[in-house]
N, CA, C and O atoms as a MOPAC input file, in Angstrom:
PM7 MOZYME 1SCF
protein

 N      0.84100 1    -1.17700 1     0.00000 1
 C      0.00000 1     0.00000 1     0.00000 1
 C      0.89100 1     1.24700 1     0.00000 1
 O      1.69500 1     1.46300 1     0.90700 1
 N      0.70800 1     2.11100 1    -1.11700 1
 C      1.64100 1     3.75900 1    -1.03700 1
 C      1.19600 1     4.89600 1     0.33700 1
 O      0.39100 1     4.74700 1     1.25700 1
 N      1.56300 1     5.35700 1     0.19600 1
 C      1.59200 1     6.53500 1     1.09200 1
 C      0.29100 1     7.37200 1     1.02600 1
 O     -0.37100 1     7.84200 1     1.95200 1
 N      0.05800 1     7.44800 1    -0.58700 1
 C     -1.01900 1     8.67400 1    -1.14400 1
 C     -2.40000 1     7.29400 1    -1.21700 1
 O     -3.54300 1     7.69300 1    -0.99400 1
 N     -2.26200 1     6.21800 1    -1.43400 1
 C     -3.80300 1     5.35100 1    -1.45100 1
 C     -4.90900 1     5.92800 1    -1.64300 1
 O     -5.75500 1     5.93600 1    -2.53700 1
 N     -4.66900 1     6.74000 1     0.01900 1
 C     -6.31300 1     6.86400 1     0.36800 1
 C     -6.30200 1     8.14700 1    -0.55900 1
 O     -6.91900 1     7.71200 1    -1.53100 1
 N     -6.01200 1     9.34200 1    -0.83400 1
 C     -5.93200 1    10.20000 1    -1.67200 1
 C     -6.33300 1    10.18200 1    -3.53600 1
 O     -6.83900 1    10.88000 1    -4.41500 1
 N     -5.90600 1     9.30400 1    -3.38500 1
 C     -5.34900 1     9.33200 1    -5.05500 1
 C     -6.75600 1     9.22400 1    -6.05300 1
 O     -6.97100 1     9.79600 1    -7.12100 1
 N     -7.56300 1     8.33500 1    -5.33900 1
 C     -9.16000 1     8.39600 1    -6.34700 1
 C    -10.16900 1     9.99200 1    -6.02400 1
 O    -11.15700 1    10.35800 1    -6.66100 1
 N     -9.58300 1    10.61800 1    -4.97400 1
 C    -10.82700 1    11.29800 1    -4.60800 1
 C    -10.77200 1    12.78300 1    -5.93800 1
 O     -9.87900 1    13.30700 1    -6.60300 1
 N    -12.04600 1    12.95400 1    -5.80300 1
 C    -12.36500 1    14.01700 1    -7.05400 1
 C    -11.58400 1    14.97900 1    -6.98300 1
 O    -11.07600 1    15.18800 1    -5.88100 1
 N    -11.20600 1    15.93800 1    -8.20600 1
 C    -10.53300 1    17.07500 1    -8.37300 1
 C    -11.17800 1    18.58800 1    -8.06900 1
 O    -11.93700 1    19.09700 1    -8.89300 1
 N    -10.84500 1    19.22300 1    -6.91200 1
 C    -11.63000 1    20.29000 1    -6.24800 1
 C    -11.57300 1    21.51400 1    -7.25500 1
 O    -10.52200 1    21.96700 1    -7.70700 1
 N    -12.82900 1    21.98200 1    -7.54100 1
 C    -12.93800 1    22.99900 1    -8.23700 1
 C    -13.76900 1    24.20800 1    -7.62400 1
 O    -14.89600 1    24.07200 1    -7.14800 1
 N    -13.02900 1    25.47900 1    -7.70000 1
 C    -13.33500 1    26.75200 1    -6.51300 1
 C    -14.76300 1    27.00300 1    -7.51600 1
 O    -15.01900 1    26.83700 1    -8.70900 1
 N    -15.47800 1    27.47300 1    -6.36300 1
 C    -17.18600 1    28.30000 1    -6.39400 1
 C    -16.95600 1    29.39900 1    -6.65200 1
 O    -17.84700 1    29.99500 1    -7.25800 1
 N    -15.52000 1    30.25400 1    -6.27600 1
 C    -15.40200 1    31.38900 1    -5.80500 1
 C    -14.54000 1    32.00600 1    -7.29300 1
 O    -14.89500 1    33.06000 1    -7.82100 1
 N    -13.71700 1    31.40600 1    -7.67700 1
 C    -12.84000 1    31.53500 1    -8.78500 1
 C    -13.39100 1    30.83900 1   -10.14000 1
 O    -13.87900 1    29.71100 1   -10.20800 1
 N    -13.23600 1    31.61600 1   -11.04200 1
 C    -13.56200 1    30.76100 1   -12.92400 1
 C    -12.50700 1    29.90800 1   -12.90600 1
 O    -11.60800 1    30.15600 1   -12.10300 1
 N    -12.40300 1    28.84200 1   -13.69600 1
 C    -11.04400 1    28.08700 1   -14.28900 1
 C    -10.43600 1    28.93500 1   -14.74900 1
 O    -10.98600 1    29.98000 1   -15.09700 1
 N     -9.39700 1    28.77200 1   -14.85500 1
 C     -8.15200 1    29.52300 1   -15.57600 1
 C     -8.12200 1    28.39900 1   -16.73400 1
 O     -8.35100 1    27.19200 1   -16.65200 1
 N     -7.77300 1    29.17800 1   -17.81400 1
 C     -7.64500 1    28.72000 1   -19.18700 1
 C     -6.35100 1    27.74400 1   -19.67500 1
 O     -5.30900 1    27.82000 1   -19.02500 1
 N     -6.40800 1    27.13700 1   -20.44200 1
 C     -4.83700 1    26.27000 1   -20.71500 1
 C     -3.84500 1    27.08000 1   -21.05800 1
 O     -2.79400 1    26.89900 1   -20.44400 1
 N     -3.86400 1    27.87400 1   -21.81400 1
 C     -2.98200 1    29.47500 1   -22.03000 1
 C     -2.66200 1    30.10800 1   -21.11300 1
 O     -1.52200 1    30.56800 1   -21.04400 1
 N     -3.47900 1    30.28400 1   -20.26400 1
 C     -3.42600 1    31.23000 1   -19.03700 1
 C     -2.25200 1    30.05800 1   -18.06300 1
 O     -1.04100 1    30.27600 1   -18.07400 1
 N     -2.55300 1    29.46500 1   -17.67700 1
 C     -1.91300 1    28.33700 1   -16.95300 1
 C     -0.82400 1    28.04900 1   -17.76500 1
 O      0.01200 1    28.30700 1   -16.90000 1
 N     -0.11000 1    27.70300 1   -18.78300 1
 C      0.72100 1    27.59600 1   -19.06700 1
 C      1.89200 1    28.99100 1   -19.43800 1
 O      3.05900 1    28.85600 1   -19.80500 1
 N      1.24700 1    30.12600 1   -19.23700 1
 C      1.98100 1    31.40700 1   -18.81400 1
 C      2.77200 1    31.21800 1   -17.80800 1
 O      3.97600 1    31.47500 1   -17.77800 1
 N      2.09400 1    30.74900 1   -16.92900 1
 C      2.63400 1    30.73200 1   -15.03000 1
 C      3.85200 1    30.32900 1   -15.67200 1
 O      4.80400 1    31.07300 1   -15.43600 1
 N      4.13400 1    29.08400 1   -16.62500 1
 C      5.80400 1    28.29000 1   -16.56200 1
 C      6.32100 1    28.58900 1   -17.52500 1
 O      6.96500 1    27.74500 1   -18.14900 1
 N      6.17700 1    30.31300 1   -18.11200 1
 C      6.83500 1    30.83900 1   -18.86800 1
 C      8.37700 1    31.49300 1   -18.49300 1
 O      8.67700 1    31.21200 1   -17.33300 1
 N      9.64300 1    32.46800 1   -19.34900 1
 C     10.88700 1    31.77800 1   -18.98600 1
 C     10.67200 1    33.85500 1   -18.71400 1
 O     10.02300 1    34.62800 1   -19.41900 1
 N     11.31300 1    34.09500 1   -17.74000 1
 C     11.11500 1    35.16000 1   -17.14900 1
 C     13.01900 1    35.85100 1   -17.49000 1
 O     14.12000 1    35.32300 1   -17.65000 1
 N     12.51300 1    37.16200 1   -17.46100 1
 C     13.71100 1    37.79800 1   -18.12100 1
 C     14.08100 1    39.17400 1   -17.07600 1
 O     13.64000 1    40.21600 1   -17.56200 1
 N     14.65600 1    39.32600 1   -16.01500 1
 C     14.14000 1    40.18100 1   -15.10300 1
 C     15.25100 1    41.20200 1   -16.00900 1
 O     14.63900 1    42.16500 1   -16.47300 1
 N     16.31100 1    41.20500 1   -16.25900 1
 C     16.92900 1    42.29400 1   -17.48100 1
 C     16.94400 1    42.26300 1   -18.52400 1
 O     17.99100 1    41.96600 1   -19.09900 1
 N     15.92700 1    42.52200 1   -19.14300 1
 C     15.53600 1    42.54000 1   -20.65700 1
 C     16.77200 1    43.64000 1   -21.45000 1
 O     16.80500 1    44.86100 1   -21.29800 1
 N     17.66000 1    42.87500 1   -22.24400 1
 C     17.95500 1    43.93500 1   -22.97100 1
 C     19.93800 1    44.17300 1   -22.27800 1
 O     20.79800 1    44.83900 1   -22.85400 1
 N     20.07000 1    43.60700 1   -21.32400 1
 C     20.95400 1    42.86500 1   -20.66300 1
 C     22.25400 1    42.66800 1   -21.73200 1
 O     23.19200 1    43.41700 1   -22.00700 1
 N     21.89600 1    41.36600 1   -22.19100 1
 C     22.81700 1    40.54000 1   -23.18900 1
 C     22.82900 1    41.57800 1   -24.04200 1
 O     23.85100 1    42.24300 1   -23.87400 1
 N     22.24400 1    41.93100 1   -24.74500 1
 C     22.31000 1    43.12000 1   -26.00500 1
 C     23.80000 1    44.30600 1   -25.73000 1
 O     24.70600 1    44.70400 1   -26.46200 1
 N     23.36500 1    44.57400 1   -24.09400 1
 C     24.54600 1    45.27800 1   -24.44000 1
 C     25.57300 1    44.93000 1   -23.70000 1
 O     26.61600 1    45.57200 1   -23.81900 1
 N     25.50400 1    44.02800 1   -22.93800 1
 C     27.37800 1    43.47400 1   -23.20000 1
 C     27.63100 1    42.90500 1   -24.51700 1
 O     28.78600 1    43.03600 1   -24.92100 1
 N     26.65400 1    42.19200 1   -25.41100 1
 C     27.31100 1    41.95200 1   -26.73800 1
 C     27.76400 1    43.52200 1   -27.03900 1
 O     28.94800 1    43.78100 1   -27.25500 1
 N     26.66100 1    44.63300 1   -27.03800 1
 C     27.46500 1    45.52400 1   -27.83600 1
 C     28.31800 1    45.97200 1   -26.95900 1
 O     28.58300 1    47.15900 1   -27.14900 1
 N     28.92900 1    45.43000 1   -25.95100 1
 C     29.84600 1    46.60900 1   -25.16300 1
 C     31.13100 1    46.11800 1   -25.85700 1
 O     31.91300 1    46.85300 1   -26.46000 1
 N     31.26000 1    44.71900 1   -25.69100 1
 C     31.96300 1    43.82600 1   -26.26700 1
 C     32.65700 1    43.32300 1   -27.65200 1
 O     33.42700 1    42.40800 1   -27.94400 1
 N     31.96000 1    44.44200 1   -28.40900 1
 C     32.14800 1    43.96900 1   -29.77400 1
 C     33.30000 1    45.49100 1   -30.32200 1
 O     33.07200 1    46.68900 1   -30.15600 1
 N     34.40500 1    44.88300 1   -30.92700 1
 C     35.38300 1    46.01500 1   -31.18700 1
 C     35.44100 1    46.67300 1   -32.40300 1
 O     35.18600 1    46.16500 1   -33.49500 1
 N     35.67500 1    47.45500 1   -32.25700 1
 C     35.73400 1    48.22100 1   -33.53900 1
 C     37.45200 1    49.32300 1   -33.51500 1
 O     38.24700 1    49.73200 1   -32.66900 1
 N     37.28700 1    49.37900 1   -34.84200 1
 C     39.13500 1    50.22700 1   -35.16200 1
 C     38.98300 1    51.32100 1   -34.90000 1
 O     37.84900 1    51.79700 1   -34.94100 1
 N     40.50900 1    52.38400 1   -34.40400 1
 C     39.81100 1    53.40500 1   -34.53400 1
 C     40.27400 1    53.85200 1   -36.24000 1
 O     40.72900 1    52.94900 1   -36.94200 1
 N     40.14000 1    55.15400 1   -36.78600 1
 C     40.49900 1    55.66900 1   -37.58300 1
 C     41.53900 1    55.95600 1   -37.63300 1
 O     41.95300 1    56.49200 1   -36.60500 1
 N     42.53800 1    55.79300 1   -38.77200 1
 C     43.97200 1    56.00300 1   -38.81400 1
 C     44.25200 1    57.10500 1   -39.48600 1
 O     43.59200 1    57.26700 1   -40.51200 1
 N     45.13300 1    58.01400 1   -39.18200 1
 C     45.59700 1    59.59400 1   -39.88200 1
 C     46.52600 1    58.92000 1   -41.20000 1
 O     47.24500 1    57.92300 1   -41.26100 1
 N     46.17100 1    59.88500 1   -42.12700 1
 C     47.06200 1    59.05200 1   -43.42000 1
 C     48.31500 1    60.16000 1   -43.23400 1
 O     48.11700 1    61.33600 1   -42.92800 1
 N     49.19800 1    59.76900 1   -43.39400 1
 C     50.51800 1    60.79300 1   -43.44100 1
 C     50.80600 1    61.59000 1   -44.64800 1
 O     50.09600 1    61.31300 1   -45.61400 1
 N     51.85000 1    62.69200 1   -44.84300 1
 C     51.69700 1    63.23400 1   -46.05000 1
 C     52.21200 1    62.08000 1   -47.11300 1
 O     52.00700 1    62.67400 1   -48.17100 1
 N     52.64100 1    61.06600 1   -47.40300 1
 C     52.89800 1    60.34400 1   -48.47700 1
 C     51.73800 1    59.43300 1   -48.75100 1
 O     51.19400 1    59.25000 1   -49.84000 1
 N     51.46700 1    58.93300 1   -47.68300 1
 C     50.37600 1    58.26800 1   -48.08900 1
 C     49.28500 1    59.07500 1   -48.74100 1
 O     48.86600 1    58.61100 1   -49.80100 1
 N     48.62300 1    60.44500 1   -48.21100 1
 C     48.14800 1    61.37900 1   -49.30100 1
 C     48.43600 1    61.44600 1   -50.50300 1
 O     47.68900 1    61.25300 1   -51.46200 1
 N     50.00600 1    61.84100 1   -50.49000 1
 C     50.03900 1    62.31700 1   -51.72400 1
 C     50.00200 1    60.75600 1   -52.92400 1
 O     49.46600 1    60.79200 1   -54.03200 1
 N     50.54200 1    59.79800 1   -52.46900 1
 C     49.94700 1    58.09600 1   -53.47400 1
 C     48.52600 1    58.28600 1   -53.51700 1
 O     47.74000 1    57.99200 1   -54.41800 1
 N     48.33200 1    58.78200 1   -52.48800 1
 C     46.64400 1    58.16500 1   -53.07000 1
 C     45.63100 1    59.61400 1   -54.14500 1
 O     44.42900 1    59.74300 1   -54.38100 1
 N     46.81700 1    60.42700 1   -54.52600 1
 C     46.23000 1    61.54700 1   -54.63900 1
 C     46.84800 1    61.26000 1   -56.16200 1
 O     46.01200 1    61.36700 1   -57.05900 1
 N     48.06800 1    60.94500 1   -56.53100 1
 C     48.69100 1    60.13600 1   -57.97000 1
 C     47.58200 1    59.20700 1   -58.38100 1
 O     47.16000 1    59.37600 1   -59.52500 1
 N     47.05500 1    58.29400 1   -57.68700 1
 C     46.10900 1    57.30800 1   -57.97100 1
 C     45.27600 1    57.81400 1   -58.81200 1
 O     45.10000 1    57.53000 1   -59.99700 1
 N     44.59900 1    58.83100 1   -57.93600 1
 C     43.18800 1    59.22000 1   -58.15300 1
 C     43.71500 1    60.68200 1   -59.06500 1
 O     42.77200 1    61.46700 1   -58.97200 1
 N     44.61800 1    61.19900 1   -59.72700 1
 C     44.28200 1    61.67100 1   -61.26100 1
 C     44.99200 1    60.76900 1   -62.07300 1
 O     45.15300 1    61.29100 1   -63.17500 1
 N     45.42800 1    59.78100 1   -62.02400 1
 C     45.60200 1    58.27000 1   -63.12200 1
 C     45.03800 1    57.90200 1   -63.34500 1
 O     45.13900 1    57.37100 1   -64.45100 1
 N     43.35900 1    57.68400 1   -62.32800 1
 C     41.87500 1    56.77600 1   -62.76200 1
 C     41.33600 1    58.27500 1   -63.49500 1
 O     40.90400 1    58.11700 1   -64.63700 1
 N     41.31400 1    59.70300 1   -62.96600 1
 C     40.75900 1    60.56200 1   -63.46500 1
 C     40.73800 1    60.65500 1   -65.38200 1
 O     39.80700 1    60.93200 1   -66.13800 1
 N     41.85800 1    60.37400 1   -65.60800 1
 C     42.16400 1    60.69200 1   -66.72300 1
 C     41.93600 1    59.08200 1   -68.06300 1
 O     42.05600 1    58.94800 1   -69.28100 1
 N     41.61300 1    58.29500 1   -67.03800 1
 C     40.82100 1    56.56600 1   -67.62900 1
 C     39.67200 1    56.42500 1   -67.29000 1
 O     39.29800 1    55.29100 1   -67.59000 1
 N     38.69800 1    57.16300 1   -66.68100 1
 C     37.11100 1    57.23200 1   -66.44400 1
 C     36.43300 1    56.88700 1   -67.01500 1
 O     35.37700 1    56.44600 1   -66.56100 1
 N     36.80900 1    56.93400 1   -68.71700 1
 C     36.03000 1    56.80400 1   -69.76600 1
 C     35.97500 1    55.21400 1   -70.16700 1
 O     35.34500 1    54.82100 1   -71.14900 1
 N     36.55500 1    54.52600 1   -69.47400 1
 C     37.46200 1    53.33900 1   -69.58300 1
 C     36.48200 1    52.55200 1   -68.26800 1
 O     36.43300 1    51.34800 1   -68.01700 1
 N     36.03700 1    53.24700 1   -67.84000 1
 C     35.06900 1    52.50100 1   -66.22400 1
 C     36.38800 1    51.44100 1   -65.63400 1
 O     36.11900 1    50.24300 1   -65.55100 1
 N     37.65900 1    51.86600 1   -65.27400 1
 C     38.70800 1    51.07100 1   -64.62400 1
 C     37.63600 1    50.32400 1   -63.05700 1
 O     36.84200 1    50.82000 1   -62.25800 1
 N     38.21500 1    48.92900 1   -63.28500 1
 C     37.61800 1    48.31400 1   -62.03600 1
 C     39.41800 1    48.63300 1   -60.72900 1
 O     40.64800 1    48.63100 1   -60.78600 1
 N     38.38600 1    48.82600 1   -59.85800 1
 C     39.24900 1    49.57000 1   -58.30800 1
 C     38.85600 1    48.80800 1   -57.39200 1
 O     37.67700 1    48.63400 1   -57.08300 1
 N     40.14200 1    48.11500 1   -56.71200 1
 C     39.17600 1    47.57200 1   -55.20500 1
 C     40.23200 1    48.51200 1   -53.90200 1
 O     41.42600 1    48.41600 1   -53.61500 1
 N     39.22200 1    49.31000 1   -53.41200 1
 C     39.16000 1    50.31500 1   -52.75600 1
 C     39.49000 1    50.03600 1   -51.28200 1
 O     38.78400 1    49.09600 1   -50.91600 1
 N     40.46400 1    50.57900 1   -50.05900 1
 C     39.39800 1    49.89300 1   -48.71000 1
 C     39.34100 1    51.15300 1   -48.60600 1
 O     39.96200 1    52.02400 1   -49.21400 1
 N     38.31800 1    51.23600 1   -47.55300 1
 C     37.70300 1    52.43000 1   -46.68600 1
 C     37.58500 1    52.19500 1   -45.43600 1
 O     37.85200 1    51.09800 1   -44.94600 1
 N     37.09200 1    53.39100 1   -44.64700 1
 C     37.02900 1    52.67400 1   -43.55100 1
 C     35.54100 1    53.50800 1   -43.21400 1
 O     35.17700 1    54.60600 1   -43.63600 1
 N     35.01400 1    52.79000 1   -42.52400 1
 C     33.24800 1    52.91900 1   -42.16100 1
 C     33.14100 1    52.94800 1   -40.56400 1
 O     33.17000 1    52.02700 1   -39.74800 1
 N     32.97600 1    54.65300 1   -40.36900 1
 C     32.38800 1    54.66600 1   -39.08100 1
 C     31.69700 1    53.94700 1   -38.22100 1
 O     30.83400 1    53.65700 1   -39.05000 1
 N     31.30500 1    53.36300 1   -37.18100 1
 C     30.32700 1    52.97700 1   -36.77800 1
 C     29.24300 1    53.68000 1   -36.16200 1
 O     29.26300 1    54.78400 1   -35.61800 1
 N     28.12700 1    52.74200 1   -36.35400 1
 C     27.09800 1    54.09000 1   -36.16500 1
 C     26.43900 1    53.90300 1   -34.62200 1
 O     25.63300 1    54.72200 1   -34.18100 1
 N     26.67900 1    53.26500 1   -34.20900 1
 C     26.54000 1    53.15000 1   -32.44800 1
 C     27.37400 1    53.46900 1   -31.30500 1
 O     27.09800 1    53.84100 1   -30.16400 1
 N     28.81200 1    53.15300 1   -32.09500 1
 C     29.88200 1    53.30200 1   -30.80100 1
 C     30.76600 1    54.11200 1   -31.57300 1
 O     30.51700 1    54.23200 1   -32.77300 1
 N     31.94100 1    54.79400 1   -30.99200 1
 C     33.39900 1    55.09800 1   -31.37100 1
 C     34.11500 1    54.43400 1   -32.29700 1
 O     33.95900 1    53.21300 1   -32.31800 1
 N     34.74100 1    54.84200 1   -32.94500 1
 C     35.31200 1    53.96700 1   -34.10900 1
 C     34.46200 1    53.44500 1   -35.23000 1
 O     33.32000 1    53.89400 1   -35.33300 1
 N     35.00200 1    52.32000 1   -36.29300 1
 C     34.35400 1    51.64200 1   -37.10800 1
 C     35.25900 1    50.75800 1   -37.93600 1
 O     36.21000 1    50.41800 1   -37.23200 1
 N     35.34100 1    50.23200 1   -39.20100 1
 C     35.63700 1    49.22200 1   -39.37000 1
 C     36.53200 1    49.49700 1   -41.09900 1
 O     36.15500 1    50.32400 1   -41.93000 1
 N     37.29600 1    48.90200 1   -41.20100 1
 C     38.27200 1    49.06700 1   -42.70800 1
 C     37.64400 1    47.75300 1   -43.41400 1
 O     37.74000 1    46.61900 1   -42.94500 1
 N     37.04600 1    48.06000 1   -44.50500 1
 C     36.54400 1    47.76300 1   -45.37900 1
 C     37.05000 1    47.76900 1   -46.92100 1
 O     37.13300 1    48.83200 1   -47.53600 1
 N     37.36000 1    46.60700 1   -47.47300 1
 C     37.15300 1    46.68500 1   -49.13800 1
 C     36.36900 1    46.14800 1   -50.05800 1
 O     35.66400 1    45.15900 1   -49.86000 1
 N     36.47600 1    46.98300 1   -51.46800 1
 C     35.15100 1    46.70200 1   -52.19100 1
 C     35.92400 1    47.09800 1   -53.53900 1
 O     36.66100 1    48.07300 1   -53.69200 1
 N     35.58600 1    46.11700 1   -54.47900 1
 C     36.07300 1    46.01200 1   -55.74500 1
 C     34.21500 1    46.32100 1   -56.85800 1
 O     33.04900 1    45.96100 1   -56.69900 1
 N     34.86000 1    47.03500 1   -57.74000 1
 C     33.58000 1    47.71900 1   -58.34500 1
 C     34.45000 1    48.49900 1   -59.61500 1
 O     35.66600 1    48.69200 1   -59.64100 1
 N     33.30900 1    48.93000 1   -60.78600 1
 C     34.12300 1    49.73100 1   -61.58900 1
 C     33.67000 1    51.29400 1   -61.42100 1
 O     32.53600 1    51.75500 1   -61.29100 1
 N     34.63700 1    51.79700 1   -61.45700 1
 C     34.72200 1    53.29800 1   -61.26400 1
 C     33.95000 1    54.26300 1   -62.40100 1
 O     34.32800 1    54.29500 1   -63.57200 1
 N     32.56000 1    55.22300 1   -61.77900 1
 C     31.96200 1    55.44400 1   -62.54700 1
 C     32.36500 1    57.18900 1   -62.44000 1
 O     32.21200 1    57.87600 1   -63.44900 1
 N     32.79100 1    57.70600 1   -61.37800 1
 C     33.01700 1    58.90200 1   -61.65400 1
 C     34.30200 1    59.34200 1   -60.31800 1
 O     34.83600 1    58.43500 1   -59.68000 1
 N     34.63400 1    60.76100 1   -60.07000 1
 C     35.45900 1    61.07300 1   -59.13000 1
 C     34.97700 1    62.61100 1   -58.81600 1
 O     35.38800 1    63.61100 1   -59.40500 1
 N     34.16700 1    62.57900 1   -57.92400 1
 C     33.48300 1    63.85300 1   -57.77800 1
 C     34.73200 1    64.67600 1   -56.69600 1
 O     34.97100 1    64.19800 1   -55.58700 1
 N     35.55100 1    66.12300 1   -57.27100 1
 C     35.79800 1    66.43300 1   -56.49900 1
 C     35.36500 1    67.32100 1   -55.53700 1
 O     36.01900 1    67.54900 1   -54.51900 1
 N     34.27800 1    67.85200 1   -55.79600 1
 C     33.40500 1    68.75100 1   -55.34300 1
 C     32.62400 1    68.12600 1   -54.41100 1
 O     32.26300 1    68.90000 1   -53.52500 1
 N     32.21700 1    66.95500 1   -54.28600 1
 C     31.42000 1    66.48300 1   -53.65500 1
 C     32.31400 1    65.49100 1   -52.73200 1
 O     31.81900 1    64.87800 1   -51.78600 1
 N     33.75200 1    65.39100 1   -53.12000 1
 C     34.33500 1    64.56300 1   -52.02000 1
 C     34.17900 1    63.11800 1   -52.05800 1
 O     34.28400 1    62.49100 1   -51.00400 1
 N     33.90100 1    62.41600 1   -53.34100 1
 C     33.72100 1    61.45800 1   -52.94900 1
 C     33.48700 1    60.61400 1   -54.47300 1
 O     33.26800 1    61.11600 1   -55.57500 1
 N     33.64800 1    58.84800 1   -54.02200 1
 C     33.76100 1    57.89300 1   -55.45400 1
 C     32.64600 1    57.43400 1   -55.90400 1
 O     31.60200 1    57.15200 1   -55.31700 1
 N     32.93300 1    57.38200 1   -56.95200 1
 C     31.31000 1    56.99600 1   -57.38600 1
 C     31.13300 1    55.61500 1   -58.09900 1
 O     31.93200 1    55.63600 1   -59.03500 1
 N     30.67800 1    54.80800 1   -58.09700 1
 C     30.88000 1    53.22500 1   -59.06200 1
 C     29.83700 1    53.09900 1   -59.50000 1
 O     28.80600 1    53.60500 1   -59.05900 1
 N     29.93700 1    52.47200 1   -60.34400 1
 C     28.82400 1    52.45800 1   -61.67900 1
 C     27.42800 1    51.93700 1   -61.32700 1
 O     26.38200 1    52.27800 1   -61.87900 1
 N     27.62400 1    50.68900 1   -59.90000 1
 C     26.38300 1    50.38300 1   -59.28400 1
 C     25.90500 1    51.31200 1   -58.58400 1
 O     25.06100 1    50.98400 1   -57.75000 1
 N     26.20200 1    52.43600 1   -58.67300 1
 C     25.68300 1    53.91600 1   -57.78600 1
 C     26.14500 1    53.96500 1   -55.93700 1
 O     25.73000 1    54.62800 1   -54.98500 1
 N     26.95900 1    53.13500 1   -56.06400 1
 C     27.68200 1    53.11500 1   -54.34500 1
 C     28.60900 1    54.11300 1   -54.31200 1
 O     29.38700 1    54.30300 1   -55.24700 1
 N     28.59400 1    54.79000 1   -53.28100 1
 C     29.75200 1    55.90500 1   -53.44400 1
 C     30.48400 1    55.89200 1   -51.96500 1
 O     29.95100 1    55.81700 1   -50.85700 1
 N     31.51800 1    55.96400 1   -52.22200 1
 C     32.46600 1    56.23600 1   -50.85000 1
 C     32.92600 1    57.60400 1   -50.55500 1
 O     33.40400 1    58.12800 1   -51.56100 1
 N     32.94200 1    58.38100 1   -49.47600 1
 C     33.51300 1    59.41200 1   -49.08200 1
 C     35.16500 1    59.28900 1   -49.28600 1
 O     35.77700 1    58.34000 1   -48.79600 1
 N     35.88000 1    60.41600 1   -50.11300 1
 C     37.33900 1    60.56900 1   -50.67900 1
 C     38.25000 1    60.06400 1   -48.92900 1
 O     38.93400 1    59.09000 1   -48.61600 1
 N     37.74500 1    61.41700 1   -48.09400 1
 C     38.29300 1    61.05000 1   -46.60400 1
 C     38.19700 1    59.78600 1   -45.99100 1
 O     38.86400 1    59.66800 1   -44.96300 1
 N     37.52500 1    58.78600 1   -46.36300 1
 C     37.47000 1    57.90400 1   -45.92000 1
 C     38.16000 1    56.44600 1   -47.06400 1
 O     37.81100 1    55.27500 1   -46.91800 1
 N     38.72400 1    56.72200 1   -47.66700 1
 C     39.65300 1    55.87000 1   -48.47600 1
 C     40.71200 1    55.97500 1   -47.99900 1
 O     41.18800 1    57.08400 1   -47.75900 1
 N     41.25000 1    55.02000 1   -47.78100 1
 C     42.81800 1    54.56500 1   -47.17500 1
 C     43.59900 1    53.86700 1   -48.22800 1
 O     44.79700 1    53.80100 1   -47.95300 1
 N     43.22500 1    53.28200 1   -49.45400 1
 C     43.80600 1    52.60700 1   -50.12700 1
 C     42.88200 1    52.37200 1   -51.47300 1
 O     41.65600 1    52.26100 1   -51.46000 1
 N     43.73000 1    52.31900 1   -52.63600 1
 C     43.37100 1    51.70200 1   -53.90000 1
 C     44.05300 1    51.39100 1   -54.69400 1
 O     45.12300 1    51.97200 1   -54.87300 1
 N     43.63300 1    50.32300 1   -55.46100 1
 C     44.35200 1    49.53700 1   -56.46900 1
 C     43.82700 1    49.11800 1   -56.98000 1
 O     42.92800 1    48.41800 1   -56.51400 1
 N     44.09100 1    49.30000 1   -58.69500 1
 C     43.65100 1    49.00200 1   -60.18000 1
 C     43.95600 1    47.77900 1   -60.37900 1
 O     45.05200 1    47.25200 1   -60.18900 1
 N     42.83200 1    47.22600 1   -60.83000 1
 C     42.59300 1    45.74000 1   -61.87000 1
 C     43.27200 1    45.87800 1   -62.43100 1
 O     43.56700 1    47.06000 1   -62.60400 1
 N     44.22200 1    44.65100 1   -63.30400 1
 C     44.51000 1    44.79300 1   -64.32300 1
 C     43.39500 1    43.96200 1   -65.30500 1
 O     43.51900 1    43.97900 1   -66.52900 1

């Protein structure tokens, strides 16, 4: 004979005073509770690094300034360039050096910036490097 015997057949008590609670409702109760929502989010972002921006020196200017009237004067030619840049980030300090190969659709100097034929354009200040396809 168990412990519970005498227990175990007798009917299931249902309150006069209270409605049933619903199967939804009741299965809320053993839902997964989050007392810092939003927590993880930012130690991932606290955590996640980014470069800072590097000063180009006067030589490195002036190469990348030879470059860019050598493509000026082959434009007509749509020369393919794979470029890096570097891309701010838009949440924290710093951001990230980036390259991208594309053909060169214009060189706006007025506007500061590259233009490629898929209509993506990079800011001039923010190019660190380029080099022509052959």
């Amino acid at each position: 004979m168990g412990a519970y015997d005498d227990i175990l057949h007798l009917p299931h008590h249902r309150s006069e005073k209270y409605p049933a609670m619903s199967m939804r409702d009741r299965a809320a109760q053993f839902s997964s509770f989050r007392a810092l929502s939003g927590y993880e989010d930012a130690i991932d972002e606290t955590s996640r690094l980014t470069d800072r921006r590097a000063e180009r020196s006067e030589e490195e200017q002036r190469r990348l300034d030879e470059i860019l009237l050598r493509l000026e004067e082959h434009l007509s030619e749509k020369p393919t360039v794979t470029i890096t840049f570097f891309r701010p980030d838009p949440r924290k300090e710093g951001g990230a050096y980036l390259q991208r190969t594309g053909s060169l659709h214009a060189i706006d100097r007025v506007g500061r910036r590259l233009v490629f034929q898929d209509k993506w354009e990079v800011r001039l200040e923010d190019v660190y490097g380029i080099s022509e396809e052959e």
